[in-house]
C-alpha positions as MATLAB code, in Angstrom:
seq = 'XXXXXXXXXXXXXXXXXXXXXXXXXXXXXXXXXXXXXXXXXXXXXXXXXXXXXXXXXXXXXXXXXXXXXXXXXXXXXXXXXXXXXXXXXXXXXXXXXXXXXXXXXXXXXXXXXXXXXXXXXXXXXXXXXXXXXXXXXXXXXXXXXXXXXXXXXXXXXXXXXXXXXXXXXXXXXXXXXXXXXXXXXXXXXXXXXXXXXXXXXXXXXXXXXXXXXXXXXXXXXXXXXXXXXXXXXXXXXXXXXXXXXXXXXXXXXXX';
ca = [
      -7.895   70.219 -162.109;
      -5.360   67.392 -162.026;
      -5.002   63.739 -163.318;
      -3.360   62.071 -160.146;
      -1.623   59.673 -163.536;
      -3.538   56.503 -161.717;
      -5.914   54.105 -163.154;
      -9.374   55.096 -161.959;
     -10.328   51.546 -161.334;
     -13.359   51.917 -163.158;
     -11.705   51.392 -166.675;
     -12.069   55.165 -167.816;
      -8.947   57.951 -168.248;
      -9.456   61.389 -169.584;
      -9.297   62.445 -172.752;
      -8.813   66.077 -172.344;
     -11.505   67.042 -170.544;
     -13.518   64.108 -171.258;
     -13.956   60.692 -169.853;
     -12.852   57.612 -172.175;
     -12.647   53.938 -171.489;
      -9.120   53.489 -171.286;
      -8.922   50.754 -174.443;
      -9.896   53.968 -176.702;
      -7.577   56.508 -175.154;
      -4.601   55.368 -177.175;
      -6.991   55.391 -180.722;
      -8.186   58.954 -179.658;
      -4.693   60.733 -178.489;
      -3.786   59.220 -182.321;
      -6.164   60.933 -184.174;
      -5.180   64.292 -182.689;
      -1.107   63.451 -183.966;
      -2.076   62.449 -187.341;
      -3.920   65.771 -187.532;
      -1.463   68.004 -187.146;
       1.981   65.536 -187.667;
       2.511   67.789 -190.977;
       2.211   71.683 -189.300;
       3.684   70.251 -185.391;
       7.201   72.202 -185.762;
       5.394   75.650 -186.960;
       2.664   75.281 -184.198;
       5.241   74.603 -181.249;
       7.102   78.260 -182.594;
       4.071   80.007 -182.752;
       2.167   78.690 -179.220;
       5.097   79.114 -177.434;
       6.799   81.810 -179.222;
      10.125   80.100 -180.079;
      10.454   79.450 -176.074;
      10.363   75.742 -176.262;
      13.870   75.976 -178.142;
      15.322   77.130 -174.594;
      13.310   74.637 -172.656;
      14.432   71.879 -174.787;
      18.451   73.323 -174.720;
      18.282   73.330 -170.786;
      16.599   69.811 -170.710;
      19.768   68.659 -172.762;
      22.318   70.803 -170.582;
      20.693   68.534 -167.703;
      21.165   65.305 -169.420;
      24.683   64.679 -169.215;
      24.643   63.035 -171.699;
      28.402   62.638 -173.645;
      30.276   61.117 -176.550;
      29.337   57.371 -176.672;
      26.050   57.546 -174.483;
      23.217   55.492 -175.644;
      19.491   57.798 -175.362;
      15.988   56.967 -175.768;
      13.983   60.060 -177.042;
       9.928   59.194 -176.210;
       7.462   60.694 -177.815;
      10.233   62.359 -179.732;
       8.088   63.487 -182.662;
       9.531   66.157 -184.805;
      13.288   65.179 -183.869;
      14.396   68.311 -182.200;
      15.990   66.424 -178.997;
      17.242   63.712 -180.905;
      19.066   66.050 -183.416;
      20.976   67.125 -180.648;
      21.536   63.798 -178.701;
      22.780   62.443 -182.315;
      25.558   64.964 -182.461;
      26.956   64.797 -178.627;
      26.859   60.928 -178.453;
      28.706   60.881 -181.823;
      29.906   57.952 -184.043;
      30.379   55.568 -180.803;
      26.761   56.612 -179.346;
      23.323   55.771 -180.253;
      19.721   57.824 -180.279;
      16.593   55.787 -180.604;
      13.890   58.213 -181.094;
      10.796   56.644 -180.362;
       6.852   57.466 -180.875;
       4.034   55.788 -180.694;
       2.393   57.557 -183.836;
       3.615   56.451 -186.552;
       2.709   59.743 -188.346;
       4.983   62.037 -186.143;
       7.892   59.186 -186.267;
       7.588   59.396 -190.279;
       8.048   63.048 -190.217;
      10.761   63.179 -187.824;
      12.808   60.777 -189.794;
      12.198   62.432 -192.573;
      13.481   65.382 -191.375;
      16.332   63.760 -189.789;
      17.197   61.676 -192.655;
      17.014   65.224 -194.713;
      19.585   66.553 -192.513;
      21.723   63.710 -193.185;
      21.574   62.384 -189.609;
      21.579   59.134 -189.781;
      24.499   57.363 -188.646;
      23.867   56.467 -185.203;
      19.813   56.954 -185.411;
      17.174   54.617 -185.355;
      13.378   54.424 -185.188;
      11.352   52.629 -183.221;
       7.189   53.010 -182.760;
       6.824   52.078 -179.762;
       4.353   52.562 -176.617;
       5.894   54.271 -173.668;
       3.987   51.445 -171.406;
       5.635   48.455 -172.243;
       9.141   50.241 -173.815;
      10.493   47.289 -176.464;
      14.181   47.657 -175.072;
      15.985   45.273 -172.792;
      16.332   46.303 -169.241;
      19.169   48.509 -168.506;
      20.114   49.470 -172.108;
      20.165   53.362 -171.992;
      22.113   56.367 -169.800;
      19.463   58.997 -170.429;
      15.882   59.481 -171.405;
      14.134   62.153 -172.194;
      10.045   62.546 -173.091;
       9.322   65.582 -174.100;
       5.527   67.223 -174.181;
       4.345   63.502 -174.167;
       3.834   62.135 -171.063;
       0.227   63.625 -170.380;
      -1.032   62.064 -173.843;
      -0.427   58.291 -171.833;
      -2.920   56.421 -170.850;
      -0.900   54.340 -167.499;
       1.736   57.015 -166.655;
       2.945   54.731 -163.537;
       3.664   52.249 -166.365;
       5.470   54.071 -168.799;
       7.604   55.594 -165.802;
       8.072   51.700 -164.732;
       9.065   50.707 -168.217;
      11.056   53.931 -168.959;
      13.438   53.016 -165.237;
      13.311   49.270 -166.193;
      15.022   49.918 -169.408;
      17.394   52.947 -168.104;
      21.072   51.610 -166.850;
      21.847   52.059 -163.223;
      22.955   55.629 -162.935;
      20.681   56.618 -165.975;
      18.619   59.709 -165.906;
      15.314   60.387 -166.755;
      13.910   63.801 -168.105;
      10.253   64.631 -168.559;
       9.936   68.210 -169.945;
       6.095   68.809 -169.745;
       3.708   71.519 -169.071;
       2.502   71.928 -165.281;
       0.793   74.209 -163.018;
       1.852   78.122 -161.974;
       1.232   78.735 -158.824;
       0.618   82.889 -159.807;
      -3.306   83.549 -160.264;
      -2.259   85.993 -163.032;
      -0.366   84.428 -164.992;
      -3.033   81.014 -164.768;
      -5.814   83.282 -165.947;
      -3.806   84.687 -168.487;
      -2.562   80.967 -169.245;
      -6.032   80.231 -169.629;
      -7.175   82.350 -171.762;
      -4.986   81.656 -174.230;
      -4.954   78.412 -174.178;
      -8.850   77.479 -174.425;
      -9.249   81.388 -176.936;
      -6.282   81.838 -178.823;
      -5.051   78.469 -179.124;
      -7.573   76.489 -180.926;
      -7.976   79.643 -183.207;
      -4.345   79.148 -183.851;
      -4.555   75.754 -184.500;
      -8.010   76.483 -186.912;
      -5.891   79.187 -189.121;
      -2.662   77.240 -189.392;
      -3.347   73.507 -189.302;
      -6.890   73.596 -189.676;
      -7.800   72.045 -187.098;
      -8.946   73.531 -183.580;
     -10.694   70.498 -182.078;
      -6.744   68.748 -181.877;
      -5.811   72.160 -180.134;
      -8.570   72.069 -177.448;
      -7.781   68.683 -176.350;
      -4.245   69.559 -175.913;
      -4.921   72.545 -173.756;
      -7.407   70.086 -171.927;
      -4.349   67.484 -171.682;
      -2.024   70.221 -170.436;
      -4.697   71.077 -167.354;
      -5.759   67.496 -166.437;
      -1.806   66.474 -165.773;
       0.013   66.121 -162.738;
       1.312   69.289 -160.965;
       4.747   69.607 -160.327;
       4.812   67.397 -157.003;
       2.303   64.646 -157.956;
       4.476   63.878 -160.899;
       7.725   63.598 -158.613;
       5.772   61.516 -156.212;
       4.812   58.913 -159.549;
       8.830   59.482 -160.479;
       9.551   58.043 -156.728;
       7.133   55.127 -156.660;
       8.218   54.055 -160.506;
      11.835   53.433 -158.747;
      13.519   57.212 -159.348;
      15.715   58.384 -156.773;
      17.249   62.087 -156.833;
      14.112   63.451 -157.984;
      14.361   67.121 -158.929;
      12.051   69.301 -160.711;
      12.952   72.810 -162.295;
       9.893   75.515 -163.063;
      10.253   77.609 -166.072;
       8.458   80.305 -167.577;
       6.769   81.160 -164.191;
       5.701   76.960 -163.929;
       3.985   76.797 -167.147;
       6.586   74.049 -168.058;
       8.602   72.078 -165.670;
      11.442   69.722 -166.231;
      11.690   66.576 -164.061;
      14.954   64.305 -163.620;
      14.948   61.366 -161.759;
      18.284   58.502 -161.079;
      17.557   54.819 -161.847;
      19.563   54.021 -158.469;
];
């Protein structure tokens, strides 16, 4: 089951499983982030076992990004990307890390302030539709495990090329579809069982859990995303599966 990322035309999206008039999505998908803004860095470790570390260290490997580069985290809750991006552009470079909840943006700056990274960091709250940048202002963004939470993903990959310099690069690091029965019913199972148990015991809170296992299954596969990446203006569109497809990173070239 896949969200192709269009409108449907009849002024509903999903929400998880469920469908939402697309005025409310934005309300709902905020509700779930200021549940669990506080315990988000201990649930990523434990639901993915640490492994998201290595899928976010490859997505940076594959940003090219260097000293002086100007990046646009998305959706860059917790900080982890923009940590990183803050130390490689260095003194001359700048890392907006952007979110459109302004719980997850407090505690990433927090955390980022805590660490005494602050220099060349800003925040912004933004919505990934309608991006408040100029056009052609960054070399690289990245969204990371937020894409499938947007209501008009054709937008937001409009407004994130729009605002990308010529030669920029877009990375979307987001979980997709395996293509081994096993390892989907497997997937499965731990995602609608274990999950939301998870989520009860540490955050208290399962309901925010099931909707993001729902969010995870009703997103683009692997090609239907490239295909949006394509008609949103990307050329040099690439994908790379990891962890048997249960993440994938797209890059795409604002030509």
């Amino acid at each position: 089951m896949t969200d192709s990322g269009k409108q449907k035309h009849d002024g509903t999206t999903h929400f998880g499983y469920r469908d939402v008039p697309e005025n409310e999505k934005e309300g709902l998908v905020a509700g779930v982030f200021h549940s669990v803004a506080s315990s988000y860095d201990v649930m990523n470790d434990l639901m993915s076992m640490g492994v998201h570390r290595l899928w976010k260290r490859f997505t940076i490997e594959l940003s090219a990004v260097r000293p002086g580069h100007a990046v646009l985290d998305i959706a860059g809750g917790t900080g982890d990307l923009a940590k990183q991006f803050s130390r490689i552009v260095g003194d001359g470079g700048r890392v907006v890390l952007a979110d459109i909840n302004e719980s997850m943006l407090r505690v990433g700056r927090d955390r980022l302030i805590d660490q005494g990274i602050v220099g060349n960091m800003e925040f912004v709250q933004a919505n990934a539709e309608c991006l408040p940048f100029p056009d052609n202002t960054f070399d690289c963004i990245t969204i990371s495990f937020g894409l499938r939470n947007v209501t008009d993903k054709d937008a937001a990959l409009r407004s994130m090329c729009r605002v990308l310099k010529p030669g920029g690069r877009l990375l979307v690091l987001e979980f997709s579809k395996t293509n081994n029965p096993l390892l989907t019913k497997a997937y499965d199972a731990y995602s609608f069982s274990l999950l939301p148990m998870m989520g009860k015991l540490v955050a208290g809170d399962s309901e925010s859990y099931q909707y993001l296992a729902e969010s995870i299954r009703m997103h683009p596969d692997q090609e239907t995303l490239e295909g949006m990446m394509k008609e949103a203006g990307f050329v040099n569109t690439t994908y790379h599966n990891m962890t048997g497809g249960i993440v994938a990173l797209h890059k795409g070239v604002k030509p």
